[in-house]
C-alpha positions in Angstrom: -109.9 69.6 104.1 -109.1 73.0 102.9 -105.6 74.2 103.0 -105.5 77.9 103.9 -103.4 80.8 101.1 -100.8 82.2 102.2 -101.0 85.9 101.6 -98.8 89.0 102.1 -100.3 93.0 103.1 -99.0 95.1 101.2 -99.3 99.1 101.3 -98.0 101.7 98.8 -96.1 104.2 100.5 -95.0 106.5 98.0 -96.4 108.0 94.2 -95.8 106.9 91.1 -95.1 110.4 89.9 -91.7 109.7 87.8 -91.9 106.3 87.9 -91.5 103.7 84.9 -93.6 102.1 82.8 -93.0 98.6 84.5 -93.3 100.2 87.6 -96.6 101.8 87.0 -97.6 98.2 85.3 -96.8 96.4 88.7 -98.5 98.7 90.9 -101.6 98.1 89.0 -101.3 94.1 88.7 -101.1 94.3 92.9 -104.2 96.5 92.9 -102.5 99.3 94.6 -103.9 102.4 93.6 -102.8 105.3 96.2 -100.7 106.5 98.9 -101.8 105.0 101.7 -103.8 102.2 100.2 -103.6 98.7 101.3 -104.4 95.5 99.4 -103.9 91.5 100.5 -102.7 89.3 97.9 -101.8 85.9 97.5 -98.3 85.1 97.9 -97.5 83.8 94.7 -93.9 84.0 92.8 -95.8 86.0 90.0 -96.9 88.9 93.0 -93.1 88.2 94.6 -91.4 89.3 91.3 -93.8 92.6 90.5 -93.9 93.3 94.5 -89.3 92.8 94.0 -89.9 95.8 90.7 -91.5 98.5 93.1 -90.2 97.4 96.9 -88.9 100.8 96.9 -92.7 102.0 97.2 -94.2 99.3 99.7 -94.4 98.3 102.7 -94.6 94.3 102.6 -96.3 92.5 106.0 -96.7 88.5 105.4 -99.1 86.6 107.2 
């Protein structure tokens, strides 16, 4: 029996103009890419920490 992932939406809401370098970093480990552009990842405590560096800059939904 297969248990089902959790996952969280998340959608980046502002640039990365003037950002940091961790910043930037995190942005591209969730595969966020854009304003505007949504990605689904698994919630995990390695996406919870780089999704707590740029929270400033998304918009979090959990499933």
């Amino acid at each position: 029996m297969a248990t089902k992932d959790k996952t969280i939406k998340l959608k980046q809401v502002r640039s990365l103009i003037g950002c940091t370098n961790k910043q930037i970093c995190s942005m591209k480990g969730l595969g966020l890419r854009k304003i505007n552009h949504q990605v689904t990842v698994k919630d995990t405590s390695e996406a919870r920490g780089m999704i707590k560096v740029v929270r400033h800059m998304v918009e979090v939904t959990t499933e």
